[in-house]
Each structure stands twice: as C-alpha cells, then as structure tokens.
C-alpha positions in Angstrom: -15.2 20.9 16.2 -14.6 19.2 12.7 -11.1 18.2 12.6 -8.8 20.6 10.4 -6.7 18.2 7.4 -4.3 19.4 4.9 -3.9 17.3 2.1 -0.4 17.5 0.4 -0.7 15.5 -3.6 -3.4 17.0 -5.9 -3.3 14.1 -7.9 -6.1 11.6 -8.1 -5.2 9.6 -4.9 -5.1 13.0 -2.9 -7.9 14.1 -4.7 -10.2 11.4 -3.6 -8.7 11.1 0.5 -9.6 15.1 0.2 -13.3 14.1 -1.3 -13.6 11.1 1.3 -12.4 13.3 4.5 -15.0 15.7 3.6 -17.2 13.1 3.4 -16.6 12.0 7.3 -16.9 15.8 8.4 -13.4 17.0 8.6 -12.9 20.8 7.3 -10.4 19.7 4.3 -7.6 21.8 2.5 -5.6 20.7 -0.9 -2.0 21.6 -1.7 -0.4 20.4 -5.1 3.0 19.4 -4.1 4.1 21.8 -7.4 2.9 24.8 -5.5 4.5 24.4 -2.2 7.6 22.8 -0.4 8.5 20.8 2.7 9.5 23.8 4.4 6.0 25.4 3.7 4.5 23.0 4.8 6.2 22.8 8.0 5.4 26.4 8.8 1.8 26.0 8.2 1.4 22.7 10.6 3.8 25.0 13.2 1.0 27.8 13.0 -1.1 25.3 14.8 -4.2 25.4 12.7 -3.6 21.7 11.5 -4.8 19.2 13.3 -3.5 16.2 10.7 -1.7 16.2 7.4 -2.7 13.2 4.4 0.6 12.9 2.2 -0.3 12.2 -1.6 3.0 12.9 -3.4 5.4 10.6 -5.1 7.3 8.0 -3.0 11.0 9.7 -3.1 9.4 12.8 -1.6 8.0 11.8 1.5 10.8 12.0 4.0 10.8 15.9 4.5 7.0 15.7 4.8 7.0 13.3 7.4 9.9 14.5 9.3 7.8 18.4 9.2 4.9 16.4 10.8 6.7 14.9 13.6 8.4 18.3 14.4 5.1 19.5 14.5 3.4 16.8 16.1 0.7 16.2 13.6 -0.4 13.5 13.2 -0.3 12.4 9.2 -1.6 10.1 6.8 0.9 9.0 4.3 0.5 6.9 1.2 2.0 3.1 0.2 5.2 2.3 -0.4 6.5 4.1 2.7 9.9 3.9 1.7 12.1 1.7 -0.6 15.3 1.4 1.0 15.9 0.1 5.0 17.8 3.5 5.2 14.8 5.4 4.2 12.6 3.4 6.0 14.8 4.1 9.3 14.8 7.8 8.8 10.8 8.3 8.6 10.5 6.1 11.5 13.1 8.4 13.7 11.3 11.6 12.1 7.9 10.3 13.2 8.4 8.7 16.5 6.1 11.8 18.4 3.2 10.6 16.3 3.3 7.3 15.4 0.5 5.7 17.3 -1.5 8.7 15.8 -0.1 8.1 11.7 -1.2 5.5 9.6 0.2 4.3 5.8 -2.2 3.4 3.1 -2.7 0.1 2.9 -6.5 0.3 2.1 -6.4 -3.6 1.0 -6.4 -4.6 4.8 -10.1 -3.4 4.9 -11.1 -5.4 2.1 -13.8 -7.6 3.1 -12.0 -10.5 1.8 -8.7 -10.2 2.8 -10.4 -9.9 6.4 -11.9 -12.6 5.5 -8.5 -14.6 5.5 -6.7 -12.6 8.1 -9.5 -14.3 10.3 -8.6 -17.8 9.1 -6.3 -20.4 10.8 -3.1 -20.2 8.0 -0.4 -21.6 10.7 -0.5 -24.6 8.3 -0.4 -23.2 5.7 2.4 -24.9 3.2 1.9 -22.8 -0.2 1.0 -19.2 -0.4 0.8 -16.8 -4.0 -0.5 -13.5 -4.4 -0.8 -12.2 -7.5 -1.6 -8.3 -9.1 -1.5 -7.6 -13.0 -3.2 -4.9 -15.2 -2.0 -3.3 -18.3 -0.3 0.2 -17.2 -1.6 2.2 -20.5 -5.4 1.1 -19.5 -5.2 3.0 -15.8 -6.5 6.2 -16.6 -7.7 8.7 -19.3 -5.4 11.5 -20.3 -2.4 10.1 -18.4 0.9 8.7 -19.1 3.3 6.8 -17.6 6.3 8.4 -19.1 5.1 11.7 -18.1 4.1 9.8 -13.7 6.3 9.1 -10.8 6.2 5.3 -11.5 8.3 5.6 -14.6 11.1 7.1 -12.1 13.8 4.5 -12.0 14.4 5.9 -7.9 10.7 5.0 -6.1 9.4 3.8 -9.5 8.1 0.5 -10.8 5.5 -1.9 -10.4 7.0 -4.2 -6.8 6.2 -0.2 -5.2 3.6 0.9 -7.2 1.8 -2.6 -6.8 2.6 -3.3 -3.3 -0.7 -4.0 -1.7 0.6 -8.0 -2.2 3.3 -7.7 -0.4 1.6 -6.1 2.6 -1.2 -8.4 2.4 1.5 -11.6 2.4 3.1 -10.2 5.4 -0.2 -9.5 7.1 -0.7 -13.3 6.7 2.5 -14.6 7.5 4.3 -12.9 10.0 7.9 -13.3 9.7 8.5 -14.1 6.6 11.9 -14.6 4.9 12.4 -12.8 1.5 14.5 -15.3 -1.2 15.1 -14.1 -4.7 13.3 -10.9 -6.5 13.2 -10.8 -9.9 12.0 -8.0 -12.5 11.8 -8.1 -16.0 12.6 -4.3 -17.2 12.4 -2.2 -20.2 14.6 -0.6 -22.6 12.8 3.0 -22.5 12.8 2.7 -18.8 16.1 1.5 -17.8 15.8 0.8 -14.4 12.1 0.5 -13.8 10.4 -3.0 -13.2 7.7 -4.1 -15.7 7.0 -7.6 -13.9 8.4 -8.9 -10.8 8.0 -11.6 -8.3 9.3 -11.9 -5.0 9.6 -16.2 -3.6 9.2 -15.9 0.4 9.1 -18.5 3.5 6.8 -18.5 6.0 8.3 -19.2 9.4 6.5 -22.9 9.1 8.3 -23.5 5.9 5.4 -22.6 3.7 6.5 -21.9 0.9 5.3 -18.4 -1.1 5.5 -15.7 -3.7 4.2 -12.1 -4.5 4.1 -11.7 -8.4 3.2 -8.2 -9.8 3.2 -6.1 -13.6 2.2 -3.8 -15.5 1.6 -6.6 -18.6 -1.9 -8.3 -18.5 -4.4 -7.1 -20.6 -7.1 -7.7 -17.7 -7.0 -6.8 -14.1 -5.5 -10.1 -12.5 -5.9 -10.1 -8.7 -5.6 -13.0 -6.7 -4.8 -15.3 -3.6 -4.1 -18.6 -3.2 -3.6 -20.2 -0.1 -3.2 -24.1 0.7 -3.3 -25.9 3.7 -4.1 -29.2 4.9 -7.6 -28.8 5.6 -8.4 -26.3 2.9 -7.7 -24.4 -0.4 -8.7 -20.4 -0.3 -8.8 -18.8 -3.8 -9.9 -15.3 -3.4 -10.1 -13.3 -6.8 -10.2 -9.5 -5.5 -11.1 -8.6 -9.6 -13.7 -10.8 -10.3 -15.0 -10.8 -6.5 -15.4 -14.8 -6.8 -13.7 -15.9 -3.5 -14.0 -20.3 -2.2 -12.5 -22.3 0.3 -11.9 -26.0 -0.7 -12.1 -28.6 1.9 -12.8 -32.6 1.9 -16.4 -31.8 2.3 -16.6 -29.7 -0.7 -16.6 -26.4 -2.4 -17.7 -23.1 0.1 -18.4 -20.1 -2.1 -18.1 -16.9 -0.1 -19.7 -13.5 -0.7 -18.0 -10.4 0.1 -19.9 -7.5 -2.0 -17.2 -4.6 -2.1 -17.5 -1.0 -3.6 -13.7 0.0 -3.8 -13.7 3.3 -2.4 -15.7 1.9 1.1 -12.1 0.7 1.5 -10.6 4.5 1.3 -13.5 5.7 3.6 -13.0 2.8 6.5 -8.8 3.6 6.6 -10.0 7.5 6.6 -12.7 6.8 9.8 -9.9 4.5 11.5 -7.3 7.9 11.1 -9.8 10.5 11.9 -10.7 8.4 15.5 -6.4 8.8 16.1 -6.1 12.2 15.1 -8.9 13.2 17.6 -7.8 10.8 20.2 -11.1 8.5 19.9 -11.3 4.4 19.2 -10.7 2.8 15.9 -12.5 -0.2 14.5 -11.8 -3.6 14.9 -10.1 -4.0 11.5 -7.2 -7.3 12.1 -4.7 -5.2 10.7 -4.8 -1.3 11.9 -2.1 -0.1 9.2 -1.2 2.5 12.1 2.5 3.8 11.6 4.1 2.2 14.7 2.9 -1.6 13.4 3.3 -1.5 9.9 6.9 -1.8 10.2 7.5 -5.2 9.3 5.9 -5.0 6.4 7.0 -1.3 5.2 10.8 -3.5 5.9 9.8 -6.2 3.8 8.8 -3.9 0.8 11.8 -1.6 0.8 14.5 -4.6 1.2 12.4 -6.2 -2.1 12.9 -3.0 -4.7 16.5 -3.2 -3.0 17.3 -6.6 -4.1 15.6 -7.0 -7.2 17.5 -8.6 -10.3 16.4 -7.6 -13.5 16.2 -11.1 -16.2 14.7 -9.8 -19.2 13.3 -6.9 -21.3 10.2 -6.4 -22.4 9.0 -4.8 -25.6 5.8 -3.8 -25.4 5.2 -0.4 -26.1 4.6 2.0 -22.8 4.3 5.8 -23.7 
C-alpha cells in the first residue's frame, strides 16, 4: 500500500516535496499552515491514517509540529534550519525521540553530487576551508516579497538560517568544529534581520575556516574551497565547474546536476524510513538522530551573531 503523507506549508518548498512524494508513489495531502493548527494536526496523525508528516512552515513554528508527531509516532520530515536557539534545538529533540531514526531535516545539499564528491575525499589535512552562498534576495521569485516572507522575521529570520546549507555542508566535512566570531551586517528596515554574515570556525586539526552568506550579490555565488597539502578543491555549485589542484596538475570534474533530483533522492531516503525499508548509501543520511551536531552548530551561530554595519540597499 502507497504510504499515506500529509504535508503541513503550502508554500513553494511544501508544494514541490508534495509534487515529488507523488512522484515516488506515496498518496499525498496538503495543508496550508493558515488553515489549520498544531492541535489539528495532532488529531489527524492520532486518527491513525498518517503514516508520515513533511513540515513546510516557517522556522519559529516547528516545535508544536514536531512535538504532535512524536506523540503520535509519525514519523516526519521537517525543513532546514531546525531550530535557532540550543533551547529550541533541545526541545524538538526530547519531542521527537519515538521517531528519530524514522525523521529526517532537509538538508537536500548532502545529495549533491559534488558535495559527495568531497565528503568522499581525504580532508584530515585539510588547513583552510571557505564556503560561500550569495544571491540577490529581490531576484528569488516572481510575485513575492520579502517584507511580506518569514525571512524578514527578526525571530527565525535572516540569511545565516535562511542560507544554511553552508553551515551543514562545513560541519559535514569537518566534524567537530569550533565556532569563533559571527558577524552580520543588518538593515535599517529590518532591525534585527541579517543581510550578510560570516561565521570563522576551526577544524579540530587547526584548519582554519569560514561560512559567508547574503542576500547582496547580484549573481548566484556558490562555492567551496578547500586546501590541503596535496590538493586544492574549488567546487562552484552555481556554475557547476568543480577541480582539484594537485602537483601534477589541474583535474576537472563533472558532476551534471538537475536541482530538484536532490529533493527526490532526500524524499526516496525518507519514504524507505517511514516504511521501515533501506536507505541509500548517501555519506551523510540527514536522519534526525545524526544531524544534531550540525542543527547545534547553526542554532548557536544566529545566537551569537554581532551585527557591524547597515546596509542600504533597497529590499521591499
């Protein structure tokens, strides 16, 4: 039998997991967040014609959904950032402990071809690390605005959450690493909201790192750069031009990529938990119990950012 999802977020993300479960076979149900509440929802996953729940909706509103489907015991699918304080973060985990090895959180970048590419690599000695994500918030999408999104929120808003594939993708990499100092440029129409920021981190080598986000460049910026003694990786995710630099030359590596194959590999890995079957062999299964070093490292970022500057630009 087809599995049974509810999708929770009618917005373009929860849109396209509802399009892409449908997809894989599973019998697929949307609810705007507007038209329903937590306690709603909890009564419909009771009534035991649920068999997993994808939550789309803004970042400050995931707690209750999360905590209705571990009272439930359904097992859910719940968008990036998890959560953006450790005292948040602590509270989903405790709400979802019946089914955590069945849950995963979006980070669709860890099946990127790319990035698989370089979680496959030997990075132990690796001494400098940056990460970089930048595109223009007004270009996103037709007939929306930030002002008017969950982003422009100065509690769960801002680019270092909104943009947080980096950071995941850094602590992937580099297990265990040490967060220094954050800081955010801001903007006077959205007085706590980051524009830009960058995080520095240390690898537990030493290697020195950072994760730099915004909502500033004109084009998509999306990068890695990774050094170590034998090599040089620079992957550009945007223009999909990715070499490794040794003494013996210049490797160009190929790694065709149409985006939403991503989506549709994290949605296969979640439909094999929620009906009890294997996953792939992607390095980094963003299942809920082992994301949480990551999810940590994201929420202790927003919490010790320092804003430095304004900017001016115009952002309705």
């Amino acid at each position: 039998m087809a599995a049974r999802i509810l999708v929770v977020g009618a917005g373009s993300i929860g849109r396209r997991h509802a399009e892409n479960l449908t997809a894989l076979g599973a019998v697929t149900r949307v609810l705007g967040w507007r038209e329903t509440s937590a306690d709603q929802i909890l009564d419909i996953l009771m009534a035991g014609q649920t068999d997993g729940l994808v939550i789309a909706t803004a970042t400050q509103t995931r707690l209750d959904l999360i905590a209705a489907a571990g009272r439930a015991k359904v097992p859910f699918y719940v968008e990036k950032p998890l959560a953006f304080t450790p005292t948040g973060l602590a509270a989903m985990q405790a709400a979802a402990k019946s089914v955590a090895a069945r849950s995963m959180v979006g980070f669709m970048m860890r099946y990127h071809p790319a990035f698989r590419d370089l979680a496959r690599a030997d990075l132990s000695e690796t001494f400098r690390f940056d990460l970089t994500i930048g595109h223009d918030v007004t270009q996103w999408r037709q007939n929306w605005r930030f002002s008017e999104s969950y982003a422009a929120k100065p509690v769960g808003g801002g680019v270092l959450l909104d943009l947080c594939h980096e950071i995941d993708m850094a602590a992937c990499l580099f297990p265990g690493l040490s967060l220094g100092p954050v800081e955010s440029m801001g903007h006077a129409a959205y007085p706590g909201v980051d524009m830009a920021t960058r995080l520095m981190l240390a690898a537990p080598n030493g290697g020195l790192g950072s994760v730099s986000m915004d909502y500033l460049a004109p084009k998509l910026i999306r990068d890695a750069r990774l050094c170590t003694p034998q090599a040089t990786y620079s992957y550009d995710f945007a223009a999909q031009s990715y070499s490794v630099t040794t003494l013996q030359g210049i490797e160009t590596r190929a790694f065709p990529l149409e985006r939403n194959a991503m989506f549709l590999d994290a949605m296969r890995d979640w439909l094999a938990l929620v009906e009890g079957r294997p996953v792939s062999g992607v390095e980094h299964l963003p299942r809920f119990d082992l994301v949480s070093e990551s999810c940590a490292l994201i929420a202790e970022s927003w919490q010790r950012r320092r804003f430095i500057g304004t900017m001016t630009k115009e952002i309705p």
